[in-house]
NUTOR-275484 format. One line per 3 residues: their letters; for each residue x, y, z of N, C-alpha, C, CB. Coordinates in Angstrom, 1 decimal, decimal comma. Glycine has a CB too. Example, Ala and Ser with C-alpha at 12.3 -4.5 7.8 and 13.67 -1.06 7.14 Angstrom:
as	13,2/-5,7/7,8/12,3/-4,5/7,8/13,2/-3,3/7,8/11,3/-4,5/9,0 | 12,8/-2,2/7,1/13,7/-1,1/7,1/12,9/0,0/7,9/14,1/-0,6/5,7
//
This chain:
xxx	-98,7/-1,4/110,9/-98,2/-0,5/109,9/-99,0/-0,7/108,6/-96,7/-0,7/109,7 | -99,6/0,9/108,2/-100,2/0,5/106,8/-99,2/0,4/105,5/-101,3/1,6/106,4 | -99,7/-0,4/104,5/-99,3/-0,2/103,5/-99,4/1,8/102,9/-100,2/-1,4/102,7
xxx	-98,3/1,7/101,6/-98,3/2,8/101,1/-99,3/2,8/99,9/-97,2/3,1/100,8 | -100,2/3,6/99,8/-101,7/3,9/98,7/-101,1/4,6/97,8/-103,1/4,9/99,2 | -100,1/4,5/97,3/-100,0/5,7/96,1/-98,6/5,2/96,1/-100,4/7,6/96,4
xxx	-97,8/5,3/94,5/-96,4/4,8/94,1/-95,6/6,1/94,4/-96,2/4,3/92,5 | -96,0/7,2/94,5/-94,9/8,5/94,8/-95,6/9,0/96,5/-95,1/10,2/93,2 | -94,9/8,9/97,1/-95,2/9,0/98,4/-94,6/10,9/98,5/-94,3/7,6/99,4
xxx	-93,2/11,4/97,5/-93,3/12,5/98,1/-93,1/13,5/97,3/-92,7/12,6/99,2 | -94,4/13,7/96,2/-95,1/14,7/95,7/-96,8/14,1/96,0/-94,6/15,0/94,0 | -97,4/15,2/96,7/-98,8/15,0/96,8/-99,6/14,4/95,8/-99,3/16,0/97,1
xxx	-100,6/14,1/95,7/-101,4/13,9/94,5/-101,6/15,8/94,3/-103,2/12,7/94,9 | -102,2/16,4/95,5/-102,3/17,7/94,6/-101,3/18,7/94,6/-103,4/18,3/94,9 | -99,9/17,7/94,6/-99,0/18,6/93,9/-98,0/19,0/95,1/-99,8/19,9/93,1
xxx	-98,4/19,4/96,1/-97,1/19,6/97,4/-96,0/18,9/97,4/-97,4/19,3/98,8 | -94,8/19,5/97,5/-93,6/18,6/97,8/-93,6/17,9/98,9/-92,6/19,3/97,9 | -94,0/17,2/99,1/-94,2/16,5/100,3/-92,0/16,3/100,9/-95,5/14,7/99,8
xxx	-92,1/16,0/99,7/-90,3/15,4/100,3/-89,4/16,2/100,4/-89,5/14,4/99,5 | -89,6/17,1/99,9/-89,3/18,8/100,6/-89,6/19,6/101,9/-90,0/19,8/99,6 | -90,4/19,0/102,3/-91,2/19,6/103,7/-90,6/19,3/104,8/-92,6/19,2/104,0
xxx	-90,6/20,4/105,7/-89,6/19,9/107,1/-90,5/19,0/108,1/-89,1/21,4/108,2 | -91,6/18,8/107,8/-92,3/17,7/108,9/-92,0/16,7/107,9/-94,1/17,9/109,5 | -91,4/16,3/106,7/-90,8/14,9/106,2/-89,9/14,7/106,6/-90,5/14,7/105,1
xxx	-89,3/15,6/107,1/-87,5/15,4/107,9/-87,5/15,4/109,1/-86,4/16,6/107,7 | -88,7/15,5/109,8/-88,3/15,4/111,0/-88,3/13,4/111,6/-89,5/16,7/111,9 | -88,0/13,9/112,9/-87,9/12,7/113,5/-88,7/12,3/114,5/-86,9/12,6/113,9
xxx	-89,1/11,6/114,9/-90,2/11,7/116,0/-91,8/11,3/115,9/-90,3/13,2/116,4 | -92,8/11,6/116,7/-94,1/11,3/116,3/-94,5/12,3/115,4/-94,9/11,0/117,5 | -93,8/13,3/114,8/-94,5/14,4/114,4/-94,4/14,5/112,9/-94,0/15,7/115,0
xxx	-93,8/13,4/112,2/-93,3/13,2/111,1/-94,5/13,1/110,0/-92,5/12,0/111,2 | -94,2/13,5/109,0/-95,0/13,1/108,3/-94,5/12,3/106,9/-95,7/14,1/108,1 | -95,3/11,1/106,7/-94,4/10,0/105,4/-94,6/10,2/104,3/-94,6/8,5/105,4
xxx	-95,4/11,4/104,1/-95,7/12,0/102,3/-97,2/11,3/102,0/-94,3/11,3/100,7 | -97,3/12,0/100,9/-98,7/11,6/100,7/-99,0/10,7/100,2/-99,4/12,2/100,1 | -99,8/10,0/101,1/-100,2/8,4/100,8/-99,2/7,4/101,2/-100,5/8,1/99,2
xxx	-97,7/7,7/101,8/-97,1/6,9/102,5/-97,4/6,4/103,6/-96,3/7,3/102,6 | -96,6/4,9/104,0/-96,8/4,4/105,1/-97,5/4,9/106,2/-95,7/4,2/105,5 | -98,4/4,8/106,5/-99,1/5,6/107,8/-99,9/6,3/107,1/-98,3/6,5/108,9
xxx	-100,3/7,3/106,5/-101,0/8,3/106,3/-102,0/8,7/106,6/-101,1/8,5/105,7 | -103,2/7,7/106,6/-104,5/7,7/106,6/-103,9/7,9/108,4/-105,6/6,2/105,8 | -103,2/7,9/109,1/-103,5/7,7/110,7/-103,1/9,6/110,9/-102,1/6,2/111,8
xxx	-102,0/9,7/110,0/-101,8/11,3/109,9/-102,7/12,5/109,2/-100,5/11,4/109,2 | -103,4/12,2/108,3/-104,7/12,9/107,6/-105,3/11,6/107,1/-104,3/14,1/106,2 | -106,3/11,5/108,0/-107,3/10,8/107,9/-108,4/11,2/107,2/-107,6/10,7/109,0
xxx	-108,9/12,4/106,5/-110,1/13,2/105,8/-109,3/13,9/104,7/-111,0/14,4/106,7 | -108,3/13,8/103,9/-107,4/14,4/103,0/-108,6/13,7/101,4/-105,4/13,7/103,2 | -109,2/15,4/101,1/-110,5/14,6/100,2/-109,1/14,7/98,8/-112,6/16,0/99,7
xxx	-107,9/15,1/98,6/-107,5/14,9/97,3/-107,0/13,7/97,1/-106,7/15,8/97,0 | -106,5/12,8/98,5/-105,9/11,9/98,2/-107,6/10,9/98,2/-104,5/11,6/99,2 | -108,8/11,3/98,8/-110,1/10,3/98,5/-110,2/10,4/97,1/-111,5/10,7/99,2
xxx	-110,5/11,5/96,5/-110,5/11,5/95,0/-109,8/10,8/94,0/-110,3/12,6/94,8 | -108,9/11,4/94,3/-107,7/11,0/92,9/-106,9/9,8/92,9/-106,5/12,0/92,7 | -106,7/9,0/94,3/-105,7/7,7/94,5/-107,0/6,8/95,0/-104,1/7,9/95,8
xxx	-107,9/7,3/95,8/-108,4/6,0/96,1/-110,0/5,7/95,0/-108,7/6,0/98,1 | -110,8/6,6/94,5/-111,5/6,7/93,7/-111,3/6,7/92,4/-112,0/7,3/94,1 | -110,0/7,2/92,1/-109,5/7,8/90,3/-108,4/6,6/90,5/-108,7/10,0/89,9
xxx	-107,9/6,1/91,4/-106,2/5,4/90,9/-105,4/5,7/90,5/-106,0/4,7/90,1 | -105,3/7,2/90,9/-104,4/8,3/89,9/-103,0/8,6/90,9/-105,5/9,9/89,5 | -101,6/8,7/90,8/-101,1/9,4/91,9/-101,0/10,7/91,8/-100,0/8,9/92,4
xxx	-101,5/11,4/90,6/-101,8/13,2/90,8/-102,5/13,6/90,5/-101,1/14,1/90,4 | -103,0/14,6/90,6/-104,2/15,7/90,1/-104,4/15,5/88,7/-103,8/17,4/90,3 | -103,1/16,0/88,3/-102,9/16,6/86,6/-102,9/15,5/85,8/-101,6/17,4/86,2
xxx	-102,9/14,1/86,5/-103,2/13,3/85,7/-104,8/12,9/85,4/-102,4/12,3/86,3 | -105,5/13,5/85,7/-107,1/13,7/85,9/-107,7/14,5/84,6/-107,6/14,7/87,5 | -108,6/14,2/84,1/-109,4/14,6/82,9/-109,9/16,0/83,5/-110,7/13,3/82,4
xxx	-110,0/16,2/84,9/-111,2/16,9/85,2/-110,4/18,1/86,2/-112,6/15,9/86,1 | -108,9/17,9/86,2/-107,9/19,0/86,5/-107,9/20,2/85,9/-106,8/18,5/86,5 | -107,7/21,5/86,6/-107,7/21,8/87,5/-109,3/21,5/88,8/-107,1/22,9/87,2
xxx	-109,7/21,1/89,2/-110,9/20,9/89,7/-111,3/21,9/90,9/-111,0/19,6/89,9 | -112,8/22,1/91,3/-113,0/22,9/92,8/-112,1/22,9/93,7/-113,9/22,5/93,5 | -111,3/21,5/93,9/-111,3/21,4/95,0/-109,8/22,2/95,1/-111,5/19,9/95,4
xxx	-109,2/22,8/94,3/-108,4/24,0/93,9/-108,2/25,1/94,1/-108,3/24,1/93,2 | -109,4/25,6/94,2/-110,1/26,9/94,6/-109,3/27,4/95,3/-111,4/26,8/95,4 | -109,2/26,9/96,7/-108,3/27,7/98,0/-106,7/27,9/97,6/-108,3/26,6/99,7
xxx	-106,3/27,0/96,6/-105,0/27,0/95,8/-104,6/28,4/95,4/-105,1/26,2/94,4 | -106,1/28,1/94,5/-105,7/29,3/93,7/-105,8/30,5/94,2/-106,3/29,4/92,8 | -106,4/30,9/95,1/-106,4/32,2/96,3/-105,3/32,8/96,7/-106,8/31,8/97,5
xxx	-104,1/31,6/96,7/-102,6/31,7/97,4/-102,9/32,4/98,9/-101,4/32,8/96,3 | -103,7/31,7/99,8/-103,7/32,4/101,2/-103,1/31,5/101,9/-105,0/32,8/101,8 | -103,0/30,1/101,3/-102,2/29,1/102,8/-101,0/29,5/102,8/-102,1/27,2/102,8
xxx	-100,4/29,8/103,9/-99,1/30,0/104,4/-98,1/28,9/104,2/-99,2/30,4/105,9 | -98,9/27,5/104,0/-97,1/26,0/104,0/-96,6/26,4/102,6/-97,6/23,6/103,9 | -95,6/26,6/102,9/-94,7/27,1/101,9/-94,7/26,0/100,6/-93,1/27,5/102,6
xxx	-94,9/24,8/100,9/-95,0/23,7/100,0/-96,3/23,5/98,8/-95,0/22,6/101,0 | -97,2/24,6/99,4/-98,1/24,8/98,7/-98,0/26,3/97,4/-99,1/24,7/99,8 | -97,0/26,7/97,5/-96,8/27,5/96,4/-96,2/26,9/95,1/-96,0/28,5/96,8
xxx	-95,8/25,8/94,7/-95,6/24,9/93,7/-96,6/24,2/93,0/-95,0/24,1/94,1 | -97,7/24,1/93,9/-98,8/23,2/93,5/-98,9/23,0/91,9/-100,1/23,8/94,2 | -99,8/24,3/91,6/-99,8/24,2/90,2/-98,5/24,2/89,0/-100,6/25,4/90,0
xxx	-97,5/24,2/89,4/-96,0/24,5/88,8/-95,7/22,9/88,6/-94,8/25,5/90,1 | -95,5/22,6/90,0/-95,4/20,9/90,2/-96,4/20,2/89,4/-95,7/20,3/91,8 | -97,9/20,5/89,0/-98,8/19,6/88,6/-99,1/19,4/87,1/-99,9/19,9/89,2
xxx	-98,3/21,1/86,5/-98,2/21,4/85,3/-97,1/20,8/85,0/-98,2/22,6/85,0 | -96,0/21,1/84,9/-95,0/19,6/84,7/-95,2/18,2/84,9/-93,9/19,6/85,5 | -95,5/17,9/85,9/-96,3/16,4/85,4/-97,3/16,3/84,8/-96,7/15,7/86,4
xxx	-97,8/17,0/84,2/-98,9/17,0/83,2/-98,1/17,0/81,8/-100,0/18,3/83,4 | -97,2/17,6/81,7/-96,2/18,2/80,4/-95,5/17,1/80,3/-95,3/19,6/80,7 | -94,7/16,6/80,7/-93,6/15,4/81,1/-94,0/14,3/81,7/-92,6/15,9/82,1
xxx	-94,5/14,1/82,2/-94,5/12,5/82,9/-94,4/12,9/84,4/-93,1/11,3/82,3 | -95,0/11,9/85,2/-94,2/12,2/87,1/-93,0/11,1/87,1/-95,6/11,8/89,0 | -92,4/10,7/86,2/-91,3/10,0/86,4/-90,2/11,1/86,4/-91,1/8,9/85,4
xxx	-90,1/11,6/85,4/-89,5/13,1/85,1/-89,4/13,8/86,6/-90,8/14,1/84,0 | -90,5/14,3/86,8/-90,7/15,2/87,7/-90,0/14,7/89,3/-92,3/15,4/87,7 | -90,3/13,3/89,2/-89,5/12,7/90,4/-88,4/12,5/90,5/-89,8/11,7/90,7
xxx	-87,8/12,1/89,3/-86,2/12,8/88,9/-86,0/13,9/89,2/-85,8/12,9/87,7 | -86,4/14,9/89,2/-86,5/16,0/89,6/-85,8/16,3/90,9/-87,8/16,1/89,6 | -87,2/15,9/91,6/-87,4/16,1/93,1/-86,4/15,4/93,9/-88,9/15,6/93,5
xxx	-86,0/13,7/93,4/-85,3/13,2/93,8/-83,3/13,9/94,1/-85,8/12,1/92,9 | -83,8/14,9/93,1/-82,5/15,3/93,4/-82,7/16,6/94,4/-81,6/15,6/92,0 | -83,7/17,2/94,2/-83,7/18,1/95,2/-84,0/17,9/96,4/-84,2/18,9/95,0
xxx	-84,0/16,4/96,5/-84,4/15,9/98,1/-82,8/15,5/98,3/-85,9/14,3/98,3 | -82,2/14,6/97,5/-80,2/14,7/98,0/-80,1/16,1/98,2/-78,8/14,3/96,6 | -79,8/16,9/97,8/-79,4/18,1/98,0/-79,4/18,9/99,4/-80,1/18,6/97,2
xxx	-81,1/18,5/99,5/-81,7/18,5/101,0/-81,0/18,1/102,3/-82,9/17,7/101,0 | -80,9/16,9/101,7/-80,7/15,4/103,2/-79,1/16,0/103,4/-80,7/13,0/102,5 | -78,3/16,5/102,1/-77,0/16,9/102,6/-76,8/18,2/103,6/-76,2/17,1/101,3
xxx	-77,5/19,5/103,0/-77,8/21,1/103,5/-78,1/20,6/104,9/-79,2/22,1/102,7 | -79,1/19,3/105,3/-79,3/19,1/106,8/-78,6/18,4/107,3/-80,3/18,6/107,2 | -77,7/17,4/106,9/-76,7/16,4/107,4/-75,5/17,4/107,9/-76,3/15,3/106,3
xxx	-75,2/18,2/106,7/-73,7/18,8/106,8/-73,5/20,8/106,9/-72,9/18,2/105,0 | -74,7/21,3/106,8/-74,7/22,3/107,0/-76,3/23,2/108,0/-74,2/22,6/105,7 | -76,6/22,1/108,7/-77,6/22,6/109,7/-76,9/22,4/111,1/-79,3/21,8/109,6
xxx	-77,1/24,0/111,6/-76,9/24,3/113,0/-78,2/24,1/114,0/-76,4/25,6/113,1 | -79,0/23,2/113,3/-80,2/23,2/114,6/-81,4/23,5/114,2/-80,0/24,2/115,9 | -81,2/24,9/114,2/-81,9/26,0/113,2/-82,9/26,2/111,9/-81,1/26,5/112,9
xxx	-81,8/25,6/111,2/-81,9/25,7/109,6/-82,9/24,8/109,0/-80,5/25,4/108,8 | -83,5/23,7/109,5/-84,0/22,8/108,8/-85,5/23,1/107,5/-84,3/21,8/110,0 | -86,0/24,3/108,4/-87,4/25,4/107,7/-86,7/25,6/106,4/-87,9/27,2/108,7
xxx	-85,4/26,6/107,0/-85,1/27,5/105,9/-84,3/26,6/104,1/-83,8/28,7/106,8 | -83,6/25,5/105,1/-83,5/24,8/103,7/-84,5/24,1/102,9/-82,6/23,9/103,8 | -85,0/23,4/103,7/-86,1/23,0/103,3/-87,0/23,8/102,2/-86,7/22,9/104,3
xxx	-87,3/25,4/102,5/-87,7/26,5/101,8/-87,1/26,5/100,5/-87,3/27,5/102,5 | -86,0/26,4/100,5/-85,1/27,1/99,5/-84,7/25,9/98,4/-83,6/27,7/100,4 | -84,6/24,6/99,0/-84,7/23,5/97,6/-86,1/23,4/97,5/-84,0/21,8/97,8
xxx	-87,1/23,5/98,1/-88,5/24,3/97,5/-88,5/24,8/96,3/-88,8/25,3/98,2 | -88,3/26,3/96,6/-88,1/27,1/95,7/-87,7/27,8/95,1/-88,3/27,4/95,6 | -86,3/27,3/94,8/-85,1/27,6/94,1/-85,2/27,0/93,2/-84,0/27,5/94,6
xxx	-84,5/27,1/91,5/-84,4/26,7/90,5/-83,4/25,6/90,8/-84,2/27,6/89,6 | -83,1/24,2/90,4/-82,9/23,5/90,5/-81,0/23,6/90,2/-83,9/22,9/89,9 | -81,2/24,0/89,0/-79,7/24,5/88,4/-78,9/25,1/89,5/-79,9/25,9/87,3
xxx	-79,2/26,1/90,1/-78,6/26,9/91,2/-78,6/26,5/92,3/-79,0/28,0/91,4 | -79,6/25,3/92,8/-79,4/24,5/94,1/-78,5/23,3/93,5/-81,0/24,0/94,8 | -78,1/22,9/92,2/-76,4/22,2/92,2/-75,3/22,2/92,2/-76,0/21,8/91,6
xxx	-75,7/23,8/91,6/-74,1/24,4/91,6/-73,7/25,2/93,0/-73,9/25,6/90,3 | -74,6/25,7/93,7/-74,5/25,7/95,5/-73,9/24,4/96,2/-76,1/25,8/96,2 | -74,6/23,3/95,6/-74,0/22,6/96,4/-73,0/22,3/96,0/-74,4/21,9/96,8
xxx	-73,0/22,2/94,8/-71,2/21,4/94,7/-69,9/22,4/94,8/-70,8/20,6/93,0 | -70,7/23,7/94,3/-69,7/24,4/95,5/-68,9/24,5/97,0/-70,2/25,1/95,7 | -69,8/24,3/97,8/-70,0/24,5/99,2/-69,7/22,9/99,8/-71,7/25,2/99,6
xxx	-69,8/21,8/98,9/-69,4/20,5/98,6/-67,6/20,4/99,2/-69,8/20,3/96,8 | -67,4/21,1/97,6/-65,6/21,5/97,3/-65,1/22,3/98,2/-65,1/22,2/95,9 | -65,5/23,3/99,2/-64,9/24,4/99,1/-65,4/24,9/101,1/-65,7/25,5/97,5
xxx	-66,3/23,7/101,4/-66,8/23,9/102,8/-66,4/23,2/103,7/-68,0/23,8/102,9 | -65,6/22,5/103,5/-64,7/21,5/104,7/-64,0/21,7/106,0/-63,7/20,9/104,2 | -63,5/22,4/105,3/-62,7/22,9/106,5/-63,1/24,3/107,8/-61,4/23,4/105,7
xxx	-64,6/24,4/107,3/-65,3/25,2/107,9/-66,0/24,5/109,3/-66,2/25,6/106,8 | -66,2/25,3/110,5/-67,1/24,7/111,3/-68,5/24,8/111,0/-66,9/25,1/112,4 | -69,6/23,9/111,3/-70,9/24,0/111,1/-71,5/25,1/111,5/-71,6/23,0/111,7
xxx	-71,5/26,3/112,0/-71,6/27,3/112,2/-71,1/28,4/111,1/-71,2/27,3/113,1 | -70,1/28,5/110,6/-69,8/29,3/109,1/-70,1/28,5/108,1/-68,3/29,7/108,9 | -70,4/27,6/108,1/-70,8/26,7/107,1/-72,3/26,9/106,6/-70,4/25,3/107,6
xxx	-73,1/27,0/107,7/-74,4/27,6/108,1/-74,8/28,9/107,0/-74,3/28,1/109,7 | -74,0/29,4/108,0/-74,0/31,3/107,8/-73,8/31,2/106,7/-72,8/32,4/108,5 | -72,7/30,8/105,5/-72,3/30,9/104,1/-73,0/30,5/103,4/-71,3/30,5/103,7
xxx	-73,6/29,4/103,4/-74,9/28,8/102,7/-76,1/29,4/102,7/-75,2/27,7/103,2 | -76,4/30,0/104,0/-77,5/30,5/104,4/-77,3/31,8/103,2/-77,6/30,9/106,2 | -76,3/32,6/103,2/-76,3/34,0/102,7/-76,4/33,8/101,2/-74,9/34,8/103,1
xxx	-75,7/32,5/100,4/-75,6/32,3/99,4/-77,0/31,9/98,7/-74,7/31,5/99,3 | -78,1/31,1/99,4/-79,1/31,0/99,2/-79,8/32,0/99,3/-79,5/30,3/99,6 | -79,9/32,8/100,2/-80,8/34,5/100,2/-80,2/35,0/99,1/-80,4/35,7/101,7
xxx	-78,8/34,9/98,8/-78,6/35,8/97,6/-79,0/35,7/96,2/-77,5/36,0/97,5 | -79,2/34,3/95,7/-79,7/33,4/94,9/-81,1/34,0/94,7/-79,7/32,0/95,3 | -82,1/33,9/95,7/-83,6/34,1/96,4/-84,1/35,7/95,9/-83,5/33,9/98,5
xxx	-82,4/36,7/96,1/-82,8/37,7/96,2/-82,8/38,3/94,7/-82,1/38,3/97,1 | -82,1/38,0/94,0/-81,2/38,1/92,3/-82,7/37,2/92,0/-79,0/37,0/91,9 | -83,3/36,3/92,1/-84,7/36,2/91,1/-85,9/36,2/91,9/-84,8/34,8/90,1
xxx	-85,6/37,5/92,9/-86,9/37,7/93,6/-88,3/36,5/93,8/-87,5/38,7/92,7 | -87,5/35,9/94,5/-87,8/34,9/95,3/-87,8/35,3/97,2/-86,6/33,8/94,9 | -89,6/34,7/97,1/-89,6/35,1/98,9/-89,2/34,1/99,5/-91,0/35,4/99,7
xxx	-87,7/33,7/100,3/-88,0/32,3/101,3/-88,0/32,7/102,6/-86,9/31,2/101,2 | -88,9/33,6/102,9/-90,0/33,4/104,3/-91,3/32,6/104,4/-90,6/34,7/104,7 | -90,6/32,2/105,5/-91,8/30,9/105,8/-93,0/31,2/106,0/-91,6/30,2/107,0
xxx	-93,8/32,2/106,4/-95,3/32,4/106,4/-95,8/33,2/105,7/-95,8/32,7/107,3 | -95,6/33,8/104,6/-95,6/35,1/103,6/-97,3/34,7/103,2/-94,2/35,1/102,0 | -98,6/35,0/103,9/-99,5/35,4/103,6/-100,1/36,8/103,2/-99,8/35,1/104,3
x	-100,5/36,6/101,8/-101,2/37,8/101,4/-102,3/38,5/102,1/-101,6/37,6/100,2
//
């Protein structure tokens, strides 16, 4: 087992939510342990942002770099990759640039509870993409008060309406600040 190369394992160096992503949640050989976590190099072995910036700069992000936003951004900035985790990039890299990534990991750290509960207590199987999506890219504010809603008020529900209600309440959220949470939305 390798050691972990980098102190935040799940925001990328170039900015992906890594601990937001449904291959962080999964289980199995297909997992992925965030960037620069345990294993990595065996999971992306040629990842030039984490050669650059953690193993050449000592940096654990982009925006901590003199020379950010850099080339290797380019395809970023295009917005044609379809992983939905990659529409934050620059959002995620500009706040840690603005604030600190301690900040930002506070952050994230809560929108990863938020997460681990939406899958523990309100995934039918199904759902793991779509939540995942949605503490993504939802405003933070509105993914607390969802949950502590649905927290208080979802118990006595079976995991199947519990699903469905959450599911609808997040599309509606999504829909009121025009927000896409489809999973492959290529321009």
């Amino acid at each position: 087992m390798s050691e972990p190369i980098k102190k935040h394992h799940t925001i990328g160096c170039c900015g992906i939510d890594c601990g937001l992503c449904p291959r962080f949640h999964t289980k199995g050989n297909s997992v992925c342990p965030g960037c620069g976590g345990i294993n990595f190099k065996e999971k992306h072995p040629s990842c030039g942002f984490v050669t650059c910036c953690v193993i050449k700069k000592r940096l654990d992000v982009c925006s901590e770099c003199k020379d950010y936003p850099c080339s290797r951004f380019d395809a970023e900035k295009q917005g044609y990759d379809s992983f939905v985790s990659h529409k934050k990039v620059f959002a995620n890299l500009d706040i840690i640039k603005c604030n600190g990534i301690d900040s930002f990991i506070n952050q994230q750290i809560s929108r990863m509870n938020i997460l681990e509960d939406f899958l523990t207590n309100y995934d039918d199987g199904r759902s793991k993409s779509f939540f995942c999506i949605a503490s993504t890219l939802l405003p933070l504010a509105q993914l607390k008060e969802t949950h502590t809603f649905f927290d208080k008020h979802g118990e006595s529900l079976n995991i199947k309406e519990k699903n469905k209600q959450l599911t609808e309440k997040l599309f509606n959220i999504a829909s009121d600040l025009k927000i896409d949470l489809k999973l492959n939305n290529k321009k």
